[in-house]
Backbone as a printed PyTorch tensor [residue, N CA C, xyz], in Angstrom:
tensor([[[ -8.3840, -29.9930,  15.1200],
         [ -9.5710, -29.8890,  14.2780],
         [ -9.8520, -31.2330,  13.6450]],

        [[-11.1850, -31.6890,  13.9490],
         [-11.4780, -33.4750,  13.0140],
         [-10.9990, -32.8650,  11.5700]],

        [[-10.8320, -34.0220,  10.7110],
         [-10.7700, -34.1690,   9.9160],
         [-11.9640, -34.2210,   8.7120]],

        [[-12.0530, -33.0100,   7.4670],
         [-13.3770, -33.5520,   7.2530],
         [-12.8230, -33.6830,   5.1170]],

        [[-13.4810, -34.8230,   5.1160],
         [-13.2140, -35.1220,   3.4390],
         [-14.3170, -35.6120,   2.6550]],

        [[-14.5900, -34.1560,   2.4210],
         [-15.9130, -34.4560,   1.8630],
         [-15.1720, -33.4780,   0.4870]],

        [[-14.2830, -33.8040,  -0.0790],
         [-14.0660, -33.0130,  -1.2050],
         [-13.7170, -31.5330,  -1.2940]],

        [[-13.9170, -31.1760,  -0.1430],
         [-13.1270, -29.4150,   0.5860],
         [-12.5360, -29.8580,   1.8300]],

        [[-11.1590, -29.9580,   1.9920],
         [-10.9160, -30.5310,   2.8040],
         [ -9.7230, -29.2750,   3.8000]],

        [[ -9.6930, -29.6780,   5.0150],
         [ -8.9380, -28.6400,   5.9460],
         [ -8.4780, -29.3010,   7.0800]],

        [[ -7.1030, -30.0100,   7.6740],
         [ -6.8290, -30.1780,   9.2410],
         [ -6.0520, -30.1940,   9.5440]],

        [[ -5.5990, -29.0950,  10.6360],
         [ -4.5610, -28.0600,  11.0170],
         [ -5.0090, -27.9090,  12.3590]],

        [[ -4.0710, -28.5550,  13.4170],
         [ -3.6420, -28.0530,  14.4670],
         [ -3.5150, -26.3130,  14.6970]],

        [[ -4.4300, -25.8070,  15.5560],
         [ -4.1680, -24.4180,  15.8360],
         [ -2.7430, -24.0760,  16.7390]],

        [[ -1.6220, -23.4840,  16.3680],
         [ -0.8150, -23.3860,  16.9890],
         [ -0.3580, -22.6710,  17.8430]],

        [[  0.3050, -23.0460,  18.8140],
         [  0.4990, -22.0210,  20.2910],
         [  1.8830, -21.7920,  20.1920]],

        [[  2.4150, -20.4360,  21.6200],
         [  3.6410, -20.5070,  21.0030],
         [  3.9600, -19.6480,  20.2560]],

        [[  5.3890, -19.3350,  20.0410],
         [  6.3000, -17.8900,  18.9810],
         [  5.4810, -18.5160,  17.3250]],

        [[  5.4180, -19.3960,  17.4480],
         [  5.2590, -19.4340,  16.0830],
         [  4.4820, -18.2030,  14.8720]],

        [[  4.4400, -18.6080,  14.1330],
         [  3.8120, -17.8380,  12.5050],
         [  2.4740, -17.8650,  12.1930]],

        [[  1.9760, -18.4200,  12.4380],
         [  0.4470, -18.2710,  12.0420],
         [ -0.0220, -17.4790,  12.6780]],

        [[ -0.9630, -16.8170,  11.5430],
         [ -1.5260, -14.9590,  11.3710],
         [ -1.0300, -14.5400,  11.0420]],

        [[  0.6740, -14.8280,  10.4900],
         [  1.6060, -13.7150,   9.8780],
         [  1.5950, -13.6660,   8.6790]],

        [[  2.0930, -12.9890,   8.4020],
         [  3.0340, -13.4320,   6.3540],
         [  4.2020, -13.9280,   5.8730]],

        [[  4.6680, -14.4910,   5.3770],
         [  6.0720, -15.1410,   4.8580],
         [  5.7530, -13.8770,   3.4500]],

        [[  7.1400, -13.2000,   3.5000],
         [  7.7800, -12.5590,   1.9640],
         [  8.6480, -12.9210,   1.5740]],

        [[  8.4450, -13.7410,   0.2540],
         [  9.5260, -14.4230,  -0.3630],
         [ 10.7790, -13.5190,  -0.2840]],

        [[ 12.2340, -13.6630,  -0.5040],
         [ 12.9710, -12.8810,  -0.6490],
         [ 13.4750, -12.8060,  -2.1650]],

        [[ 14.3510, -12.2790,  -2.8810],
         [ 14.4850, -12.2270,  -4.1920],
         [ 15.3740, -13.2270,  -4.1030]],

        [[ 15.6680, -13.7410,  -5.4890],
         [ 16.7150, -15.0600,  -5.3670],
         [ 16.1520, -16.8940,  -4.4280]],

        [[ 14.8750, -16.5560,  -4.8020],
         [ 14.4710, -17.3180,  -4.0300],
         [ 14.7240, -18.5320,  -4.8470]],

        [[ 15.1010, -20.0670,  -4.7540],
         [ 15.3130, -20.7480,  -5.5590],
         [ 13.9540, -21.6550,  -5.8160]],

        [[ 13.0500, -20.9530,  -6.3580],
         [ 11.7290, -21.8100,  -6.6530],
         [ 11.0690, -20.9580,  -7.3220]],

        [[ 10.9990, -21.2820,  -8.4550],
         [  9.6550, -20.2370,  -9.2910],
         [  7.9060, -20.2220,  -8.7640]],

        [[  8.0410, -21.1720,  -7.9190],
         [  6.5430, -21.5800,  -7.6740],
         [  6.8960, -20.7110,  -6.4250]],

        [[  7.4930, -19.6730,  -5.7990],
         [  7.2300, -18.8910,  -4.6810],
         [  7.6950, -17.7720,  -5.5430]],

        [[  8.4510, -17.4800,  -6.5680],
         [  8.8160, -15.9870,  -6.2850],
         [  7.9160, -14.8100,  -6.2890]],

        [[  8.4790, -13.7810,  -5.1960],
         [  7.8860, -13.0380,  -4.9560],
         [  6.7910, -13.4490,  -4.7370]],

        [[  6.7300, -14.4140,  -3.5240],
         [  5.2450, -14.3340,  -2.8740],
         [  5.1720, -13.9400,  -1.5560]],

        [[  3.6260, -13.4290,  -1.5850],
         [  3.3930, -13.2690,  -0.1700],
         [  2.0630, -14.5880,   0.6070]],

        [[  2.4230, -15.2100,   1.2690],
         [  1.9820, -15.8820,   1.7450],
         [  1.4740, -16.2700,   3.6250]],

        [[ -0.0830, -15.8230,   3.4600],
         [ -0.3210, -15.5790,   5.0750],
         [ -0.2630, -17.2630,   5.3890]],

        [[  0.1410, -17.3200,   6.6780],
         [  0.1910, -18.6300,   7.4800],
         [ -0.7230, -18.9940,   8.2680]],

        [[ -1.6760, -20.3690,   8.0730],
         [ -2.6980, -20.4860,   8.5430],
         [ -1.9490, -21.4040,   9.2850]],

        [[ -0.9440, -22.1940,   9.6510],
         [ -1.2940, -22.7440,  10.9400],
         [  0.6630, -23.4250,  10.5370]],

        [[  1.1130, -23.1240,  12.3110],
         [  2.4200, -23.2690,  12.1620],
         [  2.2500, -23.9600,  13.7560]],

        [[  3.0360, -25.3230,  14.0040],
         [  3.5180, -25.8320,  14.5880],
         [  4.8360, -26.8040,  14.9760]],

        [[  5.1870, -27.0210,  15.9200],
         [  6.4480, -27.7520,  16.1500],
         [  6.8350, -28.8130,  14.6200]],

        [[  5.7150, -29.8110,  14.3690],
         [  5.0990, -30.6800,  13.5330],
         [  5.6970, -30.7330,  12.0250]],

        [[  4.6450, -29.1930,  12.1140],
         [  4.2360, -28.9270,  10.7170],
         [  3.7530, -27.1820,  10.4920]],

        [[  3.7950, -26.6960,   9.1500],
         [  3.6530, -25.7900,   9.2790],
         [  2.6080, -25.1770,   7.2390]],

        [[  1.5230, -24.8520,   7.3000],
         [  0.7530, -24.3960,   6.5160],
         [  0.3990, -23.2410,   6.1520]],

        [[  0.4140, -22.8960,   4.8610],
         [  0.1150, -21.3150,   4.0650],
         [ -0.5760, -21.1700,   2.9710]],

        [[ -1.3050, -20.3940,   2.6880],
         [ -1.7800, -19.7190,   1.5220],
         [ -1.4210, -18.5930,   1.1340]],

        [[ -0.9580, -18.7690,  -0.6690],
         [ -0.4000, -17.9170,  -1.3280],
         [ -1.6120, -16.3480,  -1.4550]],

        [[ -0.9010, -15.3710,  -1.1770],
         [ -2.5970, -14.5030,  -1.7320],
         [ -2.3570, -13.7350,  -3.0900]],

        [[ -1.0760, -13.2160,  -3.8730],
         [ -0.9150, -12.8710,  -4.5320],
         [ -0.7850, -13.2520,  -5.9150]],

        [[ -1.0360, -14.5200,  -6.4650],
         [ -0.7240, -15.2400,  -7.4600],
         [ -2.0650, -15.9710,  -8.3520]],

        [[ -2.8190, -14.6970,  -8.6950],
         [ -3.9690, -15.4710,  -9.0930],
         [ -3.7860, -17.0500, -10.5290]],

        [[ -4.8050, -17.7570, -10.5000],
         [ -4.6890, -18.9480, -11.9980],
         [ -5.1030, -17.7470, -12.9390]],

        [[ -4.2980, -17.8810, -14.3940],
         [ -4.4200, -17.5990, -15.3630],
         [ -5.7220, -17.8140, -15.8380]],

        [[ -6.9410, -16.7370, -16.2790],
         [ -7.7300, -17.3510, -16.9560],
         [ -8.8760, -17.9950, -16.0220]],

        [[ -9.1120, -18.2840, -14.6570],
         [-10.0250, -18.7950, -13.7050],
         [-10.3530, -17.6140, -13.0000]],

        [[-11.5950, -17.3510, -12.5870],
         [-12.2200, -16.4820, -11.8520],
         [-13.2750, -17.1010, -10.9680]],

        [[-13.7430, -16.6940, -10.1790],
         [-15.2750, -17.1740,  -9.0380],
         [-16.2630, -17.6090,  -9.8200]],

        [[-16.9260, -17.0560, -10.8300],
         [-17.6470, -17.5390, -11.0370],
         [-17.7490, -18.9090, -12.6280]],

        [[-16.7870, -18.9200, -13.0400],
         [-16.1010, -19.9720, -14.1290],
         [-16.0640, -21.2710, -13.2140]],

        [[-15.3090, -20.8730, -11.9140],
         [-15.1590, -22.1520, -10.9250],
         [-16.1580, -22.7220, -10.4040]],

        [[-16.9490, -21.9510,  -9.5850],
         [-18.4530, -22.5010,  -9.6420],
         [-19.1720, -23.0360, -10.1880]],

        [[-19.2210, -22.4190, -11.1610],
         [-19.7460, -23.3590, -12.7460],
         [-19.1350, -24.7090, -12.4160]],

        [[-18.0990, -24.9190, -12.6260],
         [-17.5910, -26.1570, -13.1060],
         [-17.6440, -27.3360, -11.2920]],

        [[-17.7490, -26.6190, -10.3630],
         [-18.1670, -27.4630,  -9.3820],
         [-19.9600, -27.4680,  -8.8070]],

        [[-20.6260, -26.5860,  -9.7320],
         [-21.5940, -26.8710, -10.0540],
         [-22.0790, -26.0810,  -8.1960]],

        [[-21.3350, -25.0800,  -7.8670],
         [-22.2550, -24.4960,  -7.0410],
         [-23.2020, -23.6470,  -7.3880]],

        [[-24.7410, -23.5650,  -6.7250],
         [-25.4790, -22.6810,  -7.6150],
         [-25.1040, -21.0140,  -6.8760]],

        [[-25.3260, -20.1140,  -8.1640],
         [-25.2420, -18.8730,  -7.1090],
         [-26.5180, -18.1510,  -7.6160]],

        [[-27.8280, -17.9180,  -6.6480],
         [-28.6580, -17.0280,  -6.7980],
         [-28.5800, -15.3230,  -7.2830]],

        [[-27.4680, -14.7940,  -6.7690],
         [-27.0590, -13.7350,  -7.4340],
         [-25.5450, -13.5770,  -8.0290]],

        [[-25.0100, -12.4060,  -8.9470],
         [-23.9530, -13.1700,  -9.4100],
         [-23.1790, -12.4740,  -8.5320]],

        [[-21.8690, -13.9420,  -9.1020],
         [-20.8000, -13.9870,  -8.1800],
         [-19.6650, -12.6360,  -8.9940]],

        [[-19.2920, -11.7500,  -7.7510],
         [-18.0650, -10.7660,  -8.3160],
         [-16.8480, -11.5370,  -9.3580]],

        [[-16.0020, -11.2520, -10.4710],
         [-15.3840, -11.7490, -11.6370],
         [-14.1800, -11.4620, -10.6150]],

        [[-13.8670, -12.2730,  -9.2150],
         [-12.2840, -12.1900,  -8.8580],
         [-12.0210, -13.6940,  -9.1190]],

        [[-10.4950, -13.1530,  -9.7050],
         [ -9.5700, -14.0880,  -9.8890],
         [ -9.7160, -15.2260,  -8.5280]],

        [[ -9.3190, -16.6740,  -8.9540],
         [ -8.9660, -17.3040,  -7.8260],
         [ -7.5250, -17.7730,  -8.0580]],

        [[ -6.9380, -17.7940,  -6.9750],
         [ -5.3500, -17.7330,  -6.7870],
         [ -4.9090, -19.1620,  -6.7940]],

        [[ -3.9630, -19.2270,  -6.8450],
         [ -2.8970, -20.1510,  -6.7130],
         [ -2.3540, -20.1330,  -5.0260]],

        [[ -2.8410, -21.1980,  -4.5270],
         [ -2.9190, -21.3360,  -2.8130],
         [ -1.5520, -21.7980,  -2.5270]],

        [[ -0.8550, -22.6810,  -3.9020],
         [  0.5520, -23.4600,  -3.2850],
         [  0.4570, -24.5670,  -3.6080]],

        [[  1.4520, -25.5610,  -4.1530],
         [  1.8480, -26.5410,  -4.9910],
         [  1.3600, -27.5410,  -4.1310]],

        [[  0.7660, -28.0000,  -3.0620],
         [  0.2350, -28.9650,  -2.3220],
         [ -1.1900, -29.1930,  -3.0780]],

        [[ -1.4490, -30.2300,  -3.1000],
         [ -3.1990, -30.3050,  -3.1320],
         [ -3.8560, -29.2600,  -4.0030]],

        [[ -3.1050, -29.0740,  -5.0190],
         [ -3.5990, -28.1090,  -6.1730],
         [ -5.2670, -28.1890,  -6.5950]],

        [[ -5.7530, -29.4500,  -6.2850],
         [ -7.3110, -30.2050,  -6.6290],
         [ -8.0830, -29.2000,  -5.6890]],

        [[ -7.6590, -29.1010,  -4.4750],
         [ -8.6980, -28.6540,  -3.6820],
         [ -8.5280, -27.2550,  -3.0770]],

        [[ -9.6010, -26.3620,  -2.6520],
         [-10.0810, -25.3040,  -2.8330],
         [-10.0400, -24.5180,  -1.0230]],

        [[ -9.3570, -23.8840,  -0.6950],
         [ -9.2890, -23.0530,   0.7130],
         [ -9.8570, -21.6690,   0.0280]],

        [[-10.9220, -21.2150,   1.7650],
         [-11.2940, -19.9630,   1.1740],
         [-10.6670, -19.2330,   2.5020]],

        [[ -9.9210, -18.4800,   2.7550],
         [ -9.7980, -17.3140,   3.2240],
         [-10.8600, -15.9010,   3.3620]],

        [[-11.3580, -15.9900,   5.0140],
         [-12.9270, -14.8660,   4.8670],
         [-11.9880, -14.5260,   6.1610]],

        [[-13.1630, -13.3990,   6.0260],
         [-13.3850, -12.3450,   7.0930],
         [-13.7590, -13.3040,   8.0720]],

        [[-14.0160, -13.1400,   9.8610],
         [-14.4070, -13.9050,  10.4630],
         [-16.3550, -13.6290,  10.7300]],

        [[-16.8270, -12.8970,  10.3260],
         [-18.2910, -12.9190,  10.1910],
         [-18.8540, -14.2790,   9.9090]],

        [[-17.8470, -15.1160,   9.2220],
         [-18.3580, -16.2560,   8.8120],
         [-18.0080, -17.6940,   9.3630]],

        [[-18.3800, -18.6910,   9.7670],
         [-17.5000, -19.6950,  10.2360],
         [-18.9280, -21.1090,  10.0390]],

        [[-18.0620, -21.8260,   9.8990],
         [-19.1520, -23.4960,   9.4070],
         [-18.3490, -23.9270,  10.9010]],

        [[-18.9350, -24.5570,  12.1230],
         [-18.9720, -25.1700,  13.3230],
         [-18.0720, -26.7500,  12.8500]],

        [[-17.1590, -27.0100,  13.7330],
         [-16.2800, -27.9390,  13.8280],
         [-15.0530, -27.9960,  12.3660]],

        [[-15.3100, -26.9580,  11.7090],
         [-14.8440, -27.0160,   9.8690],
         [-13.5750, -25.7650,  10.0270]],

        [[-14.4210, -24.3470,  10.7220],
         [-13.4800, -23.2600,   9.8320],
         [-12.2030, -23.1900,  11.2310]],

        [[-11.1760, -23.0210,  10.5370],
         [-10.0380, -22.4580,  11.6220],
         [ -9.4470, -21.3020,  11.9060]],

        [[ -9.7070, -20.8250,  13.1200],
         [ -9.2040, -19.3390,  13.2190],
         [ -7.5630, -19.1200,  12.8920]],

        [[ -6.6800, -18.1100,  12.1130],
         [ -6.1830, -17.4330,  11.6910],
         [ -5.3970, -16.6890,  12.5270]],

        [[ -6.0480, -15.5140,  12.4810],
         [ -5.5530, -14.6400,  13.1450],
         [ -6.4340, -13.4470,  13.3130]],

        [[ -6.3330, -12.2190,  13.8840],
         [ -7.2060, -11.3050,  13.9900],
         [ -8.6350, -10.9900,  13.1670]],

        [[ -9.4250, -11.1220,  12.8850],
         [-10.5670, -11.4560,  11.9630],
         [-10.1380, -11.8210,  10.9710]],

        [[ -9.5330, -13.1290,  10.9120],
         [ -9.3170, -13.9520,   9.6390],
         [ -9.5850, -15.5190,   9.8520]],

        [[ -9.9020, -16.2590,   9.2840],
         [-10.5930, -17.9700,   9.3050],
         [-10.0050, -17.8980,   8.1010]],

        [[-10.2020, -19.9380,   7.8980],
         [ -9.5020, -20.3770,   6.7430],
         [-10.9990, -21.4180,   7.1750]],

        [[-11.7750, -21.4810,   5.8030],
         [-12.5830, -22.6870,   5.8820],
         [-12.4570, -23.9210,   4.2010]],

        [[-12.4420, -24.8070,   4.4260],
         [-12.1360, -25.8420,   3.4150],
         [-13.0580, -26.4540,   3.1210]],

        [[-14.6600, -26.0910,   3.4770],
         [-15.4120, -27.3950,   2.9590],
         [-16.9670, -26.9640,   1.8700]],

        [[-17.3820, -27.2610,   1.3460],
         [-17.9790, -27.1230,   0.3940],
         [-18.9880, -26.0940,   1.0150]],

        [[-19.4930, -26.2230,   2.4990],
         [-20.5050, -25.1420,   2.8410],
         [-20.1660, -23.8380,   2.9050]],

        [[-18.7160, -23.4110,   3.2000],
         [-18.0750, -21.9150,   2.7280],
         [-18.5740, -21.7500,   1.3830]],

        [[-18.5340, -22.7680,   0.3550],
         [-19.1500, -22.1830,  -1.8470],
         [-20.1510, -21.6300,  -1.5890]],

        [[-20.7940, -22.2450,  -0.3440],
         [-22.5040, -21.9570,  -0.8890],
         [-22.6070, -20.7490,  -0.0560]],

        [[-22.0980, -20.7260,   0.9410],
         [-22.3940, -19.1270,   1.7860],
         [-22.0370, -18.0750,   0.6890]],

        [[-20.8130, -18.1020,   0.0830],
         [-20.0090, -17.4280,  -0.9600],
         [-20.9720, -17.1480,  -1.9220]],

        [[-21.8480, -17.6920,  -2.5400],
         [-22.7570, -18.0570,  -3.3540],
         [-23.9990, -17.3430,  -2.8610]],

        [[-24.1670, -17.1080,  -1.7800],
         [-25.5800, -16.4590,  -1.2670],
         [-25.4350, -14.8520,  -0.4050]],

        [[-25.7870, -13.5850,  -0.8780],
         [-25.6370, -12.9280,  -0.7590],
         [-25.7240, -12.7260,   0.4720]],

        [[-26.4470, -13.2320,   1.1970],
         [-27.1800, -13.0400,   3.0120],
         [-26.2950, -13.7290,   3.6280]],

        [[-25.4870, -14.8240,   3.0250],
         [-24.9210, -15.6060,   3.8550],
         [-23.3220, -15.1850,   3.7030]],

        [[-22.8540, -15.1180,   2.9450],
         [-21.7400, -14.8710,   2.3090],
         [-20.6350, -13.9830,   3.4050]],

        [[-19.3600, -14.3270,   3.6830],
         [-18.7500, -13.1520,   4.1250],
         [-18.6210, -12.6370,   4.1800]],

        [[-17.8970, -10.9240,   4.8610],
         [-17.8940,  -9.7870,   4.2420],
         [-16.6370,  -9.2310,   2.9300]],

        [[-15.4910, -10.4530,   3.6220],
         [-14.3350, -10.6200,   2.1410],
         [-13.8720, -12.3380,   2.0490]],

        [[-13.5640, -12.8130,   1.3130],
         [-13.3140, -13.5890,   0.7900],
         [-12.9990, -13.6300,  -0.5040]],

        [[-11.8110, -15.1640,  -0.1160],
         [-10.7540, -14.9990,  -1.1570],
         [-10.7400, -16.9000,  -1.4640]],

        [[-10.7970, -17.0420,  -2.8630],
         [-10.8330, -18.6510,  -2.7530],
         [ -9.3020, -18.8120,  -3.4360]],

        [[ -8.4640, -20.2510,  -2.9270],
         [ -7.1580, -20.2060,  -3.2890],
         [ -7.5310, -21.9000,  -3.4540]],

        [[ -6.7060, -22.6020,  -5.1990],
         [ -6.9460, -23.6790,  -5.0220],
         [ -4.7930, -23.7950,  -4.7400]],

        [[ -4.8950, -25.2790,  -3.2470],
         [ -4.0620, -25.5760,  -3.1990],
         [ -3.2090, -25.1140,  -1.9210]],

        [[ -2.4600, -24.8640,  -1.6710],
         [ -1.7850, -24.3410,   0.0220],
         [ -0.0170, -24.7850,  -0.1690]],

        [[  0.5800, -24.2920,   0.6970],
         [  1.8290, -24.3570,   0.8170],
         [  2.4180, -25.1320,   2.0180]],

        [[  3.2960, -26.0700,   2.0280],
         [  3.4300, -26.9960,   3.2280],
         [  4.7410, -27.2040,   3.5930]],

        [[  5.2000, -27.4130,   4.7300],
         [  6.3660, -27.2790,   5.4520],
         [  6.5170, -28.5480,   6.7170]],

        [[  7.3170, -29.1330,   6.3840],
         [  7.6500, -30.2540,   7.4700],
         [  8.3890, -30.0880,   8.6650]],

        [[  8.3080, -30.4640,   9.5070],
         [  8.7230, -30.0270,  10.9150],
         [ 10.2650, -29.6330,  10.8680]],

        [[ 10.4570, -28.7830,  10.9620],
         [ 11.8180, -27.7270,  11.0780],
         [ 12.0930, -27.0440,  10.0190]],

        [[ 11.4500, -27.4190,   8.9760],
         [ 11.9470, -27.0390,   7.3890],
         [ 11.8070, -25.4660,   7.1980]],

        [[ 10.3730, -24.7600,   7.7690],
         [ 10.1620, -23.2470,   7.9870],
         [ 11.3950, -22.8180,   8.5850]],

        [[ 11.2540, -23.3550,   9.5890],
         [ 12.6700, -22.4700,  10.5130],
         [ 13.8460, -22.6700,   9.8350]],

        [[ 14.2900, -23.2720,   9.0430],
         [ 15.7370, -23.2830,   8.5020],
         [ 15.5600, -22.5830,   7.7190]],

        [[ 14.4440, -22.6500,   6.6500],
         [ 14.0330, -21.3630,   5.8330],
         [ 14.1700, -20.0310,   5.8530]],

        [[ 13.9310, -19.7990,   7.1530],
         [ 14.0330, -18.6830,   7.5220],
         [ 15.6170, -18.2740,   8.2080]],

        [[ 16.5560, -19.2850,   8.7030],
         [ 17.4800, -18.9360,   9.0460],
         [ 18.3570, -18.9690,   8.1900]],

        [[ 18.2310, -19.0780,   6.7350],
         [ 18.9380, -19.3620,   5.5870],
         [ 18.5410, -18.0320,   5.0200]],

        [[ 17.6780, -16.9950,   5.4120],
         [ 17.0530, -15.5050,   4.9170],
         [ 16.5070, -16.1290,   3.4170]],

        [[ 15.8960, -16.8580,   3.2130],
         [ 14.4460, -17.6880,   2.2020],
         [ 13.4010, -16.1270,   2.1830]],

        [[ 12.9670, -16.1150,   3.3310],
         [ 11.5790, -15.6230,   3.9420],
         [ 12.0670, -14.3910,   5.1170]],

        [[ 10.9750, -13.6150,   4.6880],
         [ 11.0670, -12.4010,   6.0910],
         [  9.1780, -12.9920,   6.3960]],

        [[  9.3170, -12.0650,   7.3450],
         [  7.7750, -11.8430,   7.7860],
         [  7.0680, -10.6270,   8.4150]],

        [[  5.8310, -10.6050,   8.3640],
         [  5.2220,  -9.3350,   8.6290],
         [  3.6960,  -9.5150,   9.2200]],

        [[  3.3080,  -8.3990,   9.7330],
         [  1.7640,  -8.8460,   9.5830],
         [  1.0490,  -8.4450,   9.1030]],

        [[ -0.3360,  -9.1370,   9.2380],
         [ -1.4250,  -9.4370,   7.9520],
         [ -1.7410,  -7.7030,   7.9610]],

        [[ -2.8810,  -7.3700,   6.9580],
         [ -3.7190,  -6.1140,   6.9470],
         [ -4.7070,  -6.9470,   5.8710]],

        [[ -6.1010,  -6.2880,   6.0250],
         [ -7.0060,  -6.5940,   5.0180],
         [ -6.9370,  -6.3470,   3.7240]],

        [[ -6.5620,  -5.6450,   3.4540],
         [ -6.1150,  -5.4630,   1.7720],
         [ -4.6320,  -6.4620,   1.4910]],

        [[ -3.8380,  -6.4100,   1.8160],
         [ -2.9600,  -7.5810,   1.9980],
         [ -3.6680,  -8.8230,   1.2930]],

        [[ -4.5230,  -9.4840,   2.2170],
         [ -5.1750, -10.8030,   2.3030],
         [ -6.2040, -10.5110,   1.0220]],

        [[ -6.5690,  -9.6920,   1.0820],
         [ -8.3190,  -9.8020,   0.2630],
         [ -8.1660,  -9.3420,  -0.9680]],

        [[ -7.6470,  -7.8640,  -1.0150],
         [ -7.9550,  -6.8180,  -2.4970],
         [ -7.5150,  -8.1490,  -3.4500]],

        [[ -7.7080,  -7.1130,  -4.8700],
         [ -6.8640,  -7.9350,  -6.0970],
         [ -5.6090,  -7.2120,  -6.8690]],

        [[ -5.2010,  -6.4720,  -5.7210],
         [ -4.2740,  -5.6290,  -6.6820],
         [ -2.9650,  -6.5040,  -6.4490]],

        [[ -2.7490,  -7.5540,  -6.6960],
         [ -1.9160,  -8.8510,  -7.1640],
         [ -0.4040,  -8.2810,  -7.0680]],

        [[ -0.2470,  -7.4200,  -8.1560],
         [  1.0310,  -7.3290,  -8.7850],
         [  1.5030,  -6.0910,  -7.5680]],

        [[  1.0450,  -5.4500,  -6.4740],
         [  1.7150,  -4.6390,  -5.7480],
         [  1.8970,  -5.3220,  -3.9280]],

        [[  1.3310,  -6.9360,  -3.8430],
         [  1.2750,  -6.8070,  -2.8620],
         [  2.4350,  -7.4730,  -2.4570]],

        [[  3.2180,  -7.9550,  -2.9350],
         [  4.8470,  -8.6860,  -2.6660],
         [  5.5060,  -6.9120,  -1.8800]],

        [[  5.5040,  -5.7560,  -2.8610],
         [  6.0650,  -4.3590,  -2.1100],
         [  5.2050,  -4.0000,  -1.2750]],

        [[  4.2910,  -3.9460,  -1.2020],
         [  3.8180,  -3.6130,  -0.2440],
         [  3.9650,  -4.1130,   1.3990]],

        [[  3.8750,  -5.4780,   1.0740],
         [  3.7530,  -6.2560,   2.3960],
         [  5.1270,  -6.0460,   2.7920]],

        [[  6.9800,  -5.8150,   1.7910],
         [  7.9310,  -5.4110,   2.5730],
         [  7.8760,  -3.8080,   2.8230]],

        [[  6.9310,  -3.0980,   2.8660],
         [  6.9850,  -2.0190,   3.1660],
         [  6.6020,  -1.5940,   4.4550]],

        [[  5.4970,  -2.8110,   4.8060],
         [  5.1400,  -2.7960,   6.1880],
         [  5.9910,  -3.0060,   7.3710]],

        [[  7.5860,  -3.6660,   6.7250],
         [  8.3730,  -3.7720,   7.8300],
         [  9.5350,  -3.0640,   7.6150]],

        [[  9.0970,  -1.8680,   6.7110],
         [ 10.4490,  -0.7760,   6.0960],
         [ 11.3320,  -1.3310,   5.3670]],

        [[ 11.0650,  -2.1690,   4.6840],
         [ 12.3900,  -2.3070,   3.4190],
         [ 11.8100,  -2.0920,   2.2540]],

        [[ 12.5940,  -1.2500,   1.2670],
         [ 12.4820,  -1.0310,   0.1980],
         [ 13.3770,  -2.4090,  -1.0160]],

        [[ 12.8460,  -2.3700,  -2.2220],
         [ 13.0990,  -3.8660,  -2.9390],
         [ 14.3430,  -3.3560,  -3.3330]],

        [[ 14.5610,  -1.9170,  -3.8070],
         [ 15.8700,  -2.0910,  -3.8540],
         [ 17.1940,  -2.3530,  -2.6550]],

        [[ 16.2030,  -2.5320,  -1.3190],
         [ 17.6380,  -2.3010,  -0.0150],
         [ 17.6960,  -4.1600,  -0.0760]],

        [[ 17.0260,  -5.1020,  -0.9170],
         [ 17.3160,  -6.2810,  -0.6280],
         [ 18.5170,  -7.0280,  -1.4460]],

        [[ 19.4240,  -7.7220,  -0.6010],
         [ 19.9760,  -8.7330,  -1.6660],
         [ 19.2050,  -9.3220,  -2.3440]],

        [[ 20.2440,  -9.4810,  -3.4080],
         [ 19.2970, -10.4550,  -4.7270],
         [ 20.1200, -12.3220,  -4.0380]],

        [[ 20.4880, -12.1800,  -2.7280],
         [ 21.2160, -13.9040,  -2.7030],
         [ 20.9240, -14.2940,  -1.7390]],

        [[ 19.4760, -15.0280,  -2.0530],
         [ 18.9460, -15.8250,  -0.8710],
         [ 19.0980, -17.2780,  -1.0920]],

        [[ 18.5570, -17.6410,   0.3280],
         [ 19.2460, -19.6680,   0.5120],
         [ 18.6010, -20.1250,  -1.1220]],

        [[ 18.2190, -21.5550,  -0.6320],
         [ 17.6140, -22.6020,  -1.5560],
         [ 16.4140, -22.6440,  -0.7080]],

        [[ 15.4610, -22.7500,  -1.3320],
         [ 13.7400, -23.2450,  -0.6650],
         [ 13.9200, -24.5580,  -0.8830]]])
């Protein structure tokens, strides 16, 4: 994918291959990082390389859609729904990934995901978001993303850091925040009490 930096920025190799992207990473308990616990985090793009995520469960304190807009000065003709915007992951905290439905896509910009899911990064996703006709059918804005250097996921995971699962739309989209860490291990049958509390180091 070119590179585009115009102040929403996104470029991620689509990856081929066993890899993770379209899936979820579930933190495990004991995770040694407060900036993941108990997260669930879908993977937008995993390769040999490198490997990229957005947090979906962890909204900012106090920031919502339309507060943010305001302050980047997108206009919205009708108003924007009062959802929280999340905490995407300690990378690039400045800048803004939206997670949509695939109804929507900006040409050479948005990157496919996984099963009707895109990740788009550039200022023309605000304004679709912003316009009722144009707008996706879900979307989720996350400032920031989660990043992984070539092998670092996989040791992660062979250190039991992370399980994984796959996506569902409420997963990715709803706002019910505080249930989707159980939920998402429910999708692969574990209950929170069947987990150790002694996982690696992140």
């Amino acid at each position: 994918m070119p590179l585009r930096d115009d102040g929403f920025m996104i470029s991620e190799e689509t990856p081929t291959g066993d890899f993770l992207a379209g899936r979820m990473l579930i933190a495990m308990p004991g995770i040694d990082d407060p900036r993941f616990e108990r997260a669930v985090i879908l993977m937008c793009a995993h390769s040999s390389e490198h490997a990229m995520g957005i947090t979906v469960n962890m909204p900012v304190d106090g920031l919502n859609l339309p507060d943010l807009f305001q302050r980047l000065g997108v206009e919205s003709p009708t108003r924007l729904p009062d959802r929280p915007v999340l905490q995407g992951g300690p990378v690039e905290r400045e800048r803004g990934f939206v997670l949509h439905t695939d109804d929507y896509a900006v040409p050479e910009s948005t990157l496919h995901v996984g099963e009707g899911v895109s990740l788009t990064a550039t200022r023309e996703v605000l304004q679709a978001m912003a316009d009722q006709d144009r707008r996706p059918r879900c979307a989720t804005l996350a400032l920031g993303c989660a990043n992984w250097s070539s092998g670092q996921l996989e040791r992660e995971i062979r250190d039991n850091i992370w399980l994984a699962c796959e996506p569902d739309e409420a997963l990715i989209f709803d706002d019910d925040h505080d249930t989707k860490w159980e939920r998402a291990l429910a999708k692969i049958g574990v209950r929170v009490e069947q987990l150790s509390f002694q996982a690696g180091r992140a």
